[in-house]
C-alpha positions as CSV (number, residue, x, y, z in Angstrom):
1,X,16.3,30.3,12.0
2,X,16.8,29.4,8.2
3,X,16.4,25.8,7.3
4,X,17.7,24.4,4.3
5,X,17.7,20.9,2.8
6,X,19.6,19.1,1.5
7,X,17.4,16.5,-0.3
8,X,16.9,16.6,-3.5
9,X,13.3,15.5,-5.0
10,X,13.3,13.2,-7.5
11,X,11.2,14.9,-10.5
12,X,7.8,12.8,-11.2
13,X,4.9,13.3,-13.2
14,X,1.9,15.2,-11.5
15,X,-1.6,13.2,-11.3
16,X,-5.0,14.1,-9.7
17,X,-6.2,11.5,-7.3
18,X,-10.0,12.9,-6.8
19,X,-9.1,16.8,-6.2
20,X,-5.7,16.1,-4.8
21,X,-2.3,16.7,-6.6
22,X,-0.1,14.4,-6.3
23,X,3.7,14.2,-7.3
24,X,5.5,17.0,-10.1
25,X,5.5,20.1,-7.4
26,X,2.4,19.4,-5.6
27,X,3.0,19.5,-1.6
28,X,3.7,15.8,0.0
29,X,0.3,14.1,0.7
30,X,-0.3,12.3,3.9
31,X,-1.6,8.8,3.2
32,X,-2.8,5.8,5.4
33,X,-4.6,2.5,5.1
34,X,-7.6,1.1,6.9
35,X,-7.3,-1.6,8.7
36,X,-11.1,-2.1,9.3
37,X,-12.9,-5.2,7.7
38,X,-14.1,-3.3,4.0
39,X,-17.1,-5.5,4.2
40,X,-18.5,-3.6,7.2
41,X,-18.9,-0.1,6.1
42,X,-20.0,1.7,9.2
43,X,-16.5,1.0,10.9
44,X,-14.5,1.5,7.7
45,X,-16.4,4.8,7.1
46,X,-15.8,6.3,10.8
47,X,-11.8,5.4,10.3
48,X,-12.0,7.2,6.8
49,X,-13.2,10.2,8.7
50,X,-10.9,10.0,12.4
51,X,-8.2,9.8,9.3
52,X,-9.7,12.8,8.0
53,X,-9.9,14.4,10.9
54,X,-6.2,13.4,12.1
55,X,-5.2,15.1,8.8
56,X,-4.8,12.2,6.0
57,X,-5.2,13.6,2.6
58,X,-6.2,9.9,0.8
59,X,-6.7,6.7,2.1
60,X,-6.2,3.5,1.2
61,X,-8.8,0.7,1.4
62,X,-8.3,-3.1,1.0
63,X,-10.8,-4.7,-1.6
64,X,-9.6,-8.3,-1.7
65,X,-13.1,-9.7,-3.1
66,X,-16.0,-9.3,-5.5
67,X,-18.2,-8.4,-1.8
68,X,-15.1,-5.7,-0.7
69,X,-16.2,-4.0,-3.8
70,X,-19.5,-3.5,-3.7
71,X,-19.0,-2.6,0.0
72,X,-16.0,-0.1,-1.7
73,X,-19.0,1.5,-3.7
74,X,-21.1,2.6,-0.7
75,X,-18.4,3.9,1.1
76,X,-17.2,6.3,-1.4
77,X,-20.4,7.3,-1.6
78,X,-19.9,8.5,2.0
79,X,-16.8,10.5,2.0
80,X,-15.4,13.0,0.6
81,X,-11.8,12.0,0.7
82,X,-10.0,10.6,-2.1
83,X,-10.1,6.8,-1.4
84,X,-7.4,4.2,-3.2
85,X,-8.9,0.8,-3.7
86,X,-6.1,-1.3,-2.7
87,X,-6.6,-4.9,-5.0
88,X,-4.4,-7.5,-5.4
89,X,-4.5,-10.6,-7.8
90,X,-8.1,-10.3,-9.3
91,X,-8.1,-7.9,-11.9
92,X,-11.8,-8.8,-12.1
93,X,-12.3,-7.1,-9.0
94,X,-10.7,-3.9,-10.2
95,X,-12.7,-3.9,-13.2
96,X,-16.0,-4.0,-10.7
């Protein structure tokens, strides 16, 4: 049995997000969020990975203070899949 679509992608500009493809042609990525306080790495590490493991391609993490992104720094230093710091109203925090 054939398949065919009817839905038209919207064209968009391809950008790499660690070694990941993302938009132009590249295959749709599965994303997700953690939920997990960022300040306590251990938990937010072992949801990165059961994400990994359930099949995520990048996750999101929320970094909503200056102590969110120094925890943010040790746990990309423990996983291998792209991470997206998710920060909101203190560009002083993306700048860390």
């Amino acid at each position: 049995m054939q398949h065919t679509s009817f839905i038209q992608r919207r064209p968009s500009r391809q950008i790499r997000v660690g070694s990941l493809l993302v938009g132009g042609d590249a295959p749709i990525s599965v994303q997700s969020m953690t939920n997990t306080e960022t300040c306590d790495v251990a938990a937010t590490v072992r949801q990165i990975q059961a994400l990994e493991k359930a099949g995520a391609d990048l996750v999101r993490v929320s970094v909503p203070s200056m102590e969110a992104a120094e925890a943010f720094g040790k746990i990309r230093q423990q996983t291998q899949l792209p991470l997206i710091a998710d920060i909101h109203f203190d560009h002083k925090i993306a700048l860390r």
